[in-house]
C-alpha positions in Angstrom: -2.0 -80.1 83.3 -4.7 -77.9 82.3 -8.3 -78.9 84.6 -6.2 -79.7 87.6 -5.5 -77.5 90.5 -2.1 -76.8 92.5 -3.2 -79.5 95.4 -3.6 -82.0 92.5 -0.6 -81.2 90.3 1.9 -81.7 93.6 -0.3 -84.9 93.8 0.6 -86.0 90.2 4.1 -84.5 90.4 4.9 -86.8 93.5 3.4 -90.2 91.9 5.8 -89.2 88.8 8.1 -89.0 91.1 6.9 -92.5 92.3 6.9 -94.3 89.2 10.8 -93.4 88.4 11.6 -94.3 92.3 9.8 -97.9 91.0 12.0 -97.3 87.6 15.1 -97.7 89.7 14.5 -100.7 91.6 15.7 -103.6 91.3 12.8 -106.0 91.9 10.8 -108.0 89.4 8.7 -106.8 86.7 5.9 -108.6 88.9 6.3 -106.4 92.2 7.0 -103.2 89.9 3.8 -104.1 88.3 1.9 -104.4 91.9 3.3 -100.9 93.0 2.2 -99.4 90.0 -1.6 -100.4 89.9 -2.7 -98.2 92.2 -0.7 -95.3 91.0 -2.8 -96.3 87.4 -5.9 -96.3 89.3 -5.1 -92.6 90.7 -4.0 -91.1 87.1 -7.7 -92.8 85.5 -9.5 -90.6 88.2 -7.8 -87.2 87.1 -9.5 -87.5 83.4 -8.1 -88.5 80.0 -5.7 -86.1 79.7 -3.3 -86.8 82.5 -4.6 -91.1 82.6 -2.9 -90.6 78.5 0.0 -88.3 79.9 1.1 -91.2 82.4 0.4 -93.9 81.1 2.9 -92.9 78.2 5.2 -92.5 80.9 5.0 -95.6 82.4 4.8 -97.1 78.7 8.2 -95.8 78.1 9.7 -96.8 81.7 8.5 -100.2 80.5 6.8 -100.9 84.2 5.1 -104.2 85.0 5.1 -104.8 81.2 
């Protein structure tokens, strides 16, 4: 992502790597939903670019919706 550097691309990297860890589970769309807000909250710091990036990642994993 352009605007970030290498610390905060391994950050981003690693909560991608979160939300398809939280993909996999098998919990509730409810507890998915709670482990995903403050990965939302993390992505809406970094700018628009990556908040847009992610969130159309999680749109497609269908989490918490």
């Amino acid at each position: 992502m352009p605007g970030l550097n290498e610390a905060e691309t391994e950050e981003l990297k690693a909560k991608i790597d979160e939300l398809e860890q939280i993909n996999n589970e098998k919990i509730s769309k409810k507890k998915k939903w709670e482990k995903v807000k403050p990965i939302i909250s993390f992505v809406l710091d970094k700018g628009a670019d990556v908040a847009i990036t992610i969130m159309g990642l999680i749109l497609q994993m269908k989490l918490g919706i």
